[in-house]
C-alpha positions in Angstrom: 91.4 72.4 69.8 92.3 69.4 67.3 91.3 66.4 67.6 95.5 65.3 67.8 95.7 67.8 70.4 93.7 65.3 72.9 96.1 62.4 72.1 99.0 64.3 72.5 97.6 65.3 75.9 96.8 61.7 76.5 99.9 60.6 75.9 101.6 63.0 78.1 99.4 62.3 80.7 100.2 58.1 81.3 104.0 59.3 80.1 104.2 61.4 83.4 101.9 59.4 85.5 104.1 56.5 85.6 107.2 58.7 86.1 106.0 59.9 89.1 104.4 56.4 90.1 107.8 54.9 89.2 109.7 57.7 91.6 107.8 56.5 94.8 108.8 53.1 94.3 112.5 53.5 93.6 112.6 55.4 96.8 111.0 52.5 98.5 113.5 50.2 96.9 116.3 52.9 98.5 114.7 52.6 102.0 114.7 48.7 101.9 118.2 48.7 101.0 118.3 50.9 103.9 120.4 54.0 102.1 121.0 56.8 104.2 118.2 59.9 103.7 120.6 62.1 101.7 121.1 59.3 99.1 117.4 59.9 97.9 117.8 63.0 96.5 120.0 61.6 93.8 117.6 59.8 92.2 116.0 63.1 90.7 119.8 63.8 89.8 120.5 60.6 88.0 117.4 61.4 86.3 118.4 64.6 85.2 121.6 64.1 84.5 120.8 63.1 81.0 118.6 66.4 80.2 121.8 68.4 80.5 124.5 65.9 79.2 122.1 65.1 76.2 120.5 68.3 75.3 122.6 69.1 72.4 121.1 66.0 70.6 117.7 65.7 71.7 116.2 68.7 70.6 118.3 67.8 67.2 117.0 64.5 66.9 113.5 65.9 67.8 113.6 67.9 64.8 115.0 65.0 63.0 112.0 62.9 63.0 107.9 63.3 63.5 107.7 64.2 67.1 105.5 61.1 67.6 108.0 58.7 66.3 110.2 60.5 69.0 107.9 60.4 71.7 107.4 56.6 71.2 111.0 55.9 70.9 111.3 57.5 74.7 108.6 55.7 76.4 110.0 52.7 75.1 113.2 53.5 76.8 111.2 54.4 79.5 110.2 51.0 79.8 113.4 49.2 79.9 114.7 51.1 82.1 111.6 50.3 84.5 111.7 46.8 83.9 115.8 46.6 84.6 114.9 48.2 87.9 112.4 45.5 88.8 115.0 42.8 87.5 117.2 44.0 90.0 119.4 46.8 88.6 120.2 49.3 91.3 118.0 52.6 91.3 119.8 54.8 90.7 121.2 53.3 87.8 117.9 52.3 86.4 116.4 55.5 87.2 119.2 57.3 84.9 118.0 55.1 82.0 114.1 56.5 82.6 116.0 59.7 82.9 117.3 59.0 79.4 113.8 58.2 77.8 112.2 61.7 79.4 115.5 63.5 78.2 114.5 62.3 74.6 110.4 62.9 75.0 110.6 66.6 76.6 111.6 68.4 73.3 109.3 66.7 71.4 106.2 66.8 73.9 106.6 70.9 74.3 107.8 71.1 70.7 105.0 69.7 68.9 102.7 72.3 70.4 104.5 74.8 68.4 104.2 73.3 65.3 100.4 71.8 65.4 98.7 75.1 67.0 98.4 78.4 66.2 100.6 80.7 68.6 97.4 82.5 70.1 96.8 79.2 71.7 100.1 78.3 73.0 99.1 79.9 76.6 96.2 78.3 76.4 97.7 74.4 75.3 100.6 75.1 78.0 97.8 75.4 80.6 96.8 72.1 79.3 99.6 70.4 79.3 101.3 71.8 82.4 97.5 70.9 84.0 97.7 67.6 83.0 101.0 66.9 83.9 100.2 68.0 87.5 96.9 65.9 87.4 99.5 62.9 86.6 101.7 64.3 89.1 99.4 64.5 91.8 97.8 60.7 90.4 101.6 59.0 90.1 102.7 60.1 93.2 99.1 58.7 95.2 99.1 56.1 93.3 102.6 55.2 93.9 102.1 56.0 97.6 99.3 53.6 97.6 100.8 50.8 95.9 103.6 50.5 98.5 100.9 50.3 101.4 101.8 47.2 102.9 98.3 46.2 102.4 98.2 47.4 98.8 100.9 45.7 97.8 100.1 42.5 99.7 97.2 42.0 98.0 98.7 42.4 94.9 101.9 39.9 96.0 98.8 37.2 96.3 98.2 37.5 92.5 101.6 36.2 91.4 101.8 33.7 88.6 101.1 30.0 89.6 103.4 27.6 89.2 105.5 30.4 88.0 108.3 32.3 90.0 108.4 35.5 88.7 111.3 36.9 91.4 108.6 39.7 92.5 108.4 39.3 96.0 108.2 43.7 97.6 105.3 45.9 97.2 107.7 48.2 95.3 108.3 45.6 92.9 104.7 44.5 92.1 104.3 48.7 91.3 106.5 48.8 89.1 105.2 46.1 86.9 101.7 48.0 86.5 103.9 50.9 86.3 105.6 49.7 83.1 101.8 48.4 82.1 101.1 52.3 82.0 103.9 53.6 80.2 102.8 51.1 77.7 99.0 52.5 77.3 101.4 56.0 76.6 103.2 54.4 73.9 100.4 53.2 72.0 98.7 56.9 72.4 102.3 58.2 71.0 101.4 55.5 67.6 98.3 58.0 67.1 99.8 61.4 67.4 98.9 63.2 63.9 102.1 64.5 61.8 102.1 68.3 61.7 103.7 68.3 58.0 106.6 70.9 59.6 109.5 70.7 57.6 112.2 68.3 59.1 115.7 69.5 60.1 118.4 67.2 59.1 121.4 66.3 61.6 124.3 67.8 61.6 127.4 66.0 60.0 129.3 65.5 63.0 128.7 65.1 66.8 130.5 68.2 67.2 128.5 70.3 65.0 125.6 69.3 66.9 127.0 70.8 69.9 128.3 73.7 68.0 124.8 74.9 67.0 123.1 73.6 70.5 125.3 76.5 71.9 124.6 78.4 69.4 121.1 78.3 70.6 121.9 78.7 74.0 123.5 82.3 73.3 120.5 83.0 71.2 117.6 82.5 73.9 119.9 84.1 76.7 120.9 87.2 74.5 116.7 87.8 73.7 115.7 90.2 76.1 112.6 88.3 76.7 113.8 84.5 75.8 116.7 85.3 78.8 114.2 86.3 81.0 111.6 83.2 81.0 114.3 81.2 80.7 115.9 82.4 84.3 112.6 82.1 85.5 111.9 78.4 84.4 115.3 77.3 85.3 115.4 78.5 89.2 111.4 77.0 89.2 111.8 73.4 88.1 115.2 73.7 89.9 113.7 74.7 92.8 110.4 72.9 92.0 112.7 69.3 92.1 113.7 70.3 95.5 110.9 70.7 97.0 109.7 67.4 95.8 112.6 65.7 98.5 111.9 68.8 101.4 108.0 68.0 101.3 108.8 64.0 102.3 111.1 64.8 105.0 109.2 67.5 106.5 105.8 65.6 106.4 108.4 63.0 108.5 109.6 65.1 110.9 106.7 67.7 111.3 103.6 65.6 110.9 105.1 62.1 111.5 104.1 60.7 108.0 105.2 57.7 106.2 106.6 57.7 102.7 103.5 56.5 101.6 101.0 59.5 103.3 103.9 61.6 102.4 103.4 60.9 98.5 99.7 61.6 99.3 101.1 65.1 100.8 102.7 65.8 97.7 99.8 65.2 95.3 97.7 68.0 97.3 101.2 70.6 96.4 100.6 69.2 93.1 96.6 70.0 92.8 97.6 73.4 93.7 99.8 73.8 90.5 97.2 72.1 88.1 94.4 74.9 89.7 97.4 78.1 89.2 97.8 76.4 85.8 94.3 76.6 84.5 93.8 80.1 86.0 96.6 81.5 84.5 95.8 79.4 81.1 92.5 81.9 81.0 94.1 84.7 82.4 97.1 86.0 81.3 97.8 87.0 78.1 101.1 85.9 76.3 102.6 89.5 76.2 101.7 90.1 79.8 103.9 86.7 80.8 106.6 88.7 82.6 103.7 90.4 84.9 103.6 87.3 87.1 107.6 87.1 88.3 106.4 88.8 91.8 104.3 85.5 91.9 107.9 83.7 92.5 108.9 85.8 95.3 105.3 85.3 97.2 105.9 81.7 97.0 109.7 81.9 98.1 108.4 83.5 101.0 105.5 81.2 101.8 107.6 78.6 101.5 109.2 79.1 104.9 105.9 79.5 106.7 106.1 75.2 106.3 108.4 75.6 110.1 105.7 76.5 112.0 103.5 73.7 110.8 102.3 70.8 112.6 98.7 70.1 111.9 97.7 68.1 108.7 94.2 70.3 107.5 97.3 73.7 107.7 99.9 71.5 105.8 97.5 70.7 103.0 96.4 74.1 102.8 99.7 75.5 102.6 100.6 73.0 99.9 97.5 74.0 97.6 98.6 78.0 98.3 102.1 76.9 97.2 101.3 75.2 94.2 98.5 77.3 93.4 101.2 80.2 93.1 104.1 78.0 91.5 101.4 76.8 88.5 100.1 80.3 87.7 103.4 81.7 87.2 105.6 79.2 85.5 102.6 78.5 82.6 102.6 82.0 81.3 106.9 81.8 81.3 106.7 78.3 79.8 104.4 79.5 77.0 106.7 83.2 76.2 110.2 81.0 76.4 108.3 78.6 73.7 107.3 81.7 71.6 110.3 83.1 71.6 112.1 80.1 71.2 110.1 78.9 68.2 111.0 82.0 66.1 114.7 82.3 67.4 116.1 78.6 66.9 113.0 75.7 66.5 110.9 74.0 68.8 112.8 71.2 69.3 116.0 72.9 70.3 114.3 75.7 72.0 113.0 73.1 74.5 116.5 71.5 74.4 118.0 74.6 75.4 115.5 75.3 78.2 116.1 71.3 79.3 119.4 71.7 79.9 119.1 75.2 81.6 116.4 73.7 84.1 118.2 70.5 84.6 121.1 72.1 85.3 119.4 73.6 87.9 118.0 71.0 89.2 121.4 69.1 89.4 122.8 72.2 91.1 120.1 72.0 93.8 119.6 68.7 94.7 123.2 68.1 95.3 123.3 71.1 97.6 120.2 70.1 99.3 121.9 66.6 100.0 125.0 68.3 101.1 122.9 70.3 103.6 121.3 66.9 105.1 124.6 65.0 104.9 125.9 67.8 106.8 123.8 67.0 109.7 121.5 70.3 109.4 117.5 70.0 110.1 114.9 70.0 107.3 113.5 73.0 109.2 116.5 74.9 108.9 116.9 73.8 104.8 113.5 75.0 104.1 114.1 78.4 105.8 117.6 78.5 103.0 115.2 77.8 100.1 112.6 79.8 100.6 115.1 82.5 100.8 116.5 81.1 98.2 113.3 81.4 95.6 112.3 84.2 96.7 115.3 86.2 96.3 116.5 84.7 92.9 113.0 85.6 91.4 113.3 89.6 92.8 117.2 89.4 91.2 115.1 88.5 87.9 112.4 91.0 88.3 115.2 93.6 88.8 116.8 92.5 85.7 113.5 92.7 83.8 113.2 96.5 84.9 116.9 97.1 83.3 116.0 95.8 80.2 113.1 97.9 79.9 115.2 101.5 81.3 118.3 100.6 79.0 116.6 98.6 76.1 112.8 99.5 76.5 112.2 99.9 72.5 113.3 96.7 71.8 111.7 95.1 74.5 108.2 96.3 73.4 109.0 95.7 70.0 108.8 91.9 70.8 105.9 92.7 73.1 103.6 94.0 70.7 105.0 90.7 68.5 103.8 88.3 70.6 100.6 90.5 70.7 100.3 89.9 67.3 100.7 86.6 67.2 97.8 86.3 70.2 95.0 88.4 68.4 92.2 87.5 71.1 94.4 87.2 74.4 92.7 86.5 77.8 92.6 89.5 79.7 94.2 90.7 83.1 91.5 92.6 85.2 93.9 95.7 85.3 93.3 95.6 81.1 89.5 95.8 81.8 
């Protein structure tokens, strides 16, 4: 790999690291407020709210400028939308203005891969990535867990400011000021990210051309007879993935007895278990052999409601990592043939727009049905029996719609096969290919 490849990698890396960091702490700001539990959730959905209401324009205006300069300009948001939250705004609220920042850095993030490697490596570089982003997953959340510890966070209370009041007086507080010192360390890696001398795309003359020709790439990607396919895959996984984000910290409360802080920890260990799938699949599967890991969906649907029966710690870990493990080997190989296709059909930037507002859309979908379910008064055991079910029998629905493609449109469908074949001349191999 490039040398730039590192610093974008980098830079992703403390981007995500303090997102996650910065998620523990608003919901420790919630629970001092004392919000009810099904408020919680809506902090992912104030988050994503902007990846769907924005998408027509960020993938634009990530074609717009050097995906850099874009990536830079969203940390920066990032970071006043931290430091309103520390300055009192409510969470929600300032968590919809991080939400804003990540909206903006997505399309460039994914897009950049597109345009500064060759497509043989784009499996490879999503394994990366997607590896990375779990390590800062499974980092931010600890470390966000840990900085909440009462004696954590006392410790770092004792190092305010003499002679100074600087209105910090919680442990969630005193995270997020070294939370907004990290997304500053990403900023400065975004300064250094090398231009890939791709041609930029000028605006549109008019908001609603914009949103004329985001649709436009909507029906493109969904009428591809592999683009529609990874993209129903990634949008019921990060949809589904967001969930379970909420469903691990209240079943680690009501089967194992955990605080929000060991809790965070719990989720870190689902989170190592995507970053090993990720690397595995990174070196194993081939880009036209993406769609051979859907089954992987429904296994993990169906593990997914093994998490009833648990009440020991060592079995909830080790279900985590198996969960995980199977939700990061599939998804990398999908992310990397939606980016493929997406590339060729309408641009990076607005191919990653398009799958944005797809998975957010999701995500929005679930998490207010998940709240919905707890607001209702229903137990997190019964809620985790409806989403496994859930997962594992939207993926088969998309497996099944794979097979129709190939009986009624089979030609085309290997025509783009052997395409991204091409484009991947010295592929990792499945063992089946041996």
């Amino acid at each position: 790999m490039k040398a730039g490849f590192y610093i974008i990698m980098a830079a992703q890396f403390f981007s995500s690291l303090a997102d996650n960091a910065l998620l523990v702490a608003a919901i420790a700001l919630l629970m001092q407020a004392d919000t009810p539990s099904w408020l919680t959730p809506f902090l992912k959905f104030f988050f994503v709210v902007c990846y769907v209401v924005l998408a027509p324009y960020v993938g634009a205006f990530a074609d717009r400028l050097p995906k850099g300069n874009v990536m830079f300009i969203a940390n920066s948001i990032k970071i006043v939308g931290s430091a309103i939250m520390l300055f009192g705004a409510h969470p929600l609220a300032a968590y919809a203005v991080v939400g804003l920042g990540a909206a903006a850095y997505s399309p460039a993030k994914y897009g950049i891969l597109t345009e500064y490697l060759p497509h043989q490596k784009l499996v490879i570089a999503n394994g990366w990535i997607e590896g990375l982003t779990v390590a800062s997953i499974i980092l931010g959340t600890m470390l966000g867990g840990i900085l909440i510890h009462v004696r954590v966070s006392s410790a770092m209370l004792e190092l305010d400011l003499p002679f100074i009041d600087t209105g910090i007086d919680t442990g969630a507080e005193a995270a997020i000021v070294l939370i907004i010192a990290i997304y500053a360390v990403a900023a400065l890696f975004n300064l250094e990210i090398p231009r890939t001398g791709v041609a930029l795309k000028p605006l549109p003359n008019h908001p609603l051309d914009t949103l004329k020709d985001f649709w436009r790439c909507v029906a493109h990607l969904w009428k591809d007879r592999l683009g529609q396919i990874s993209l129903a895959v990634t949008t019921l996984f990060w949809g589904a993935g967001a969930t379970l984000h909420f469903v691990v910290i209240e079943w680690a409360r009501a089967a194992l007895g955990f605080d929000l802080s060991k809790a965070a920890m719990l989720q870190g260990v689902t989170a190592l278990g995507i970053a090993v799938g990720a690397v595995l699949a990174s070196v194993t599967v081939a880009l036209h052999r993406s769609v051979r890991v859907i089954p992987l969906g429904i296994v993990m649907g169906l593990i997914v409601i093994a998490m009833v029966f648990v009440t020991q710690v060592w079995l909830a870990v080790a279900l985590m990592v198996i969960i995980g493990g199977l939700a990061g080997f599939f998804v990398v190989p999908m992310n990397a043939l939606l980016q493929h296709r997406g590339h060729h059909l309408v641009g990076a930037g607005r191919s990653i727009a398009v799958q944005n507002f797809n998975e957010n859309a999701s995500i929005l979908l679930m998490i207010v049905l998940y709240s919905l379910l707890l607001y209702r008064g229903f137990s997190i055991f019964f809620v985790i029996v409806v989403f496994g079910l859930f997962v594992a029998g939207t993926m088969t629905a998309v497996q099944f719609w794979h097979w129709r493609n190939l009986r009624r449109h089979g030609e085309e469908v290997e025509r783009l096969l052997a395409f991204a074949r091409a484009e991947d001349p010295h592929p990792p191999r499945y063992k089946a290919d041996s």
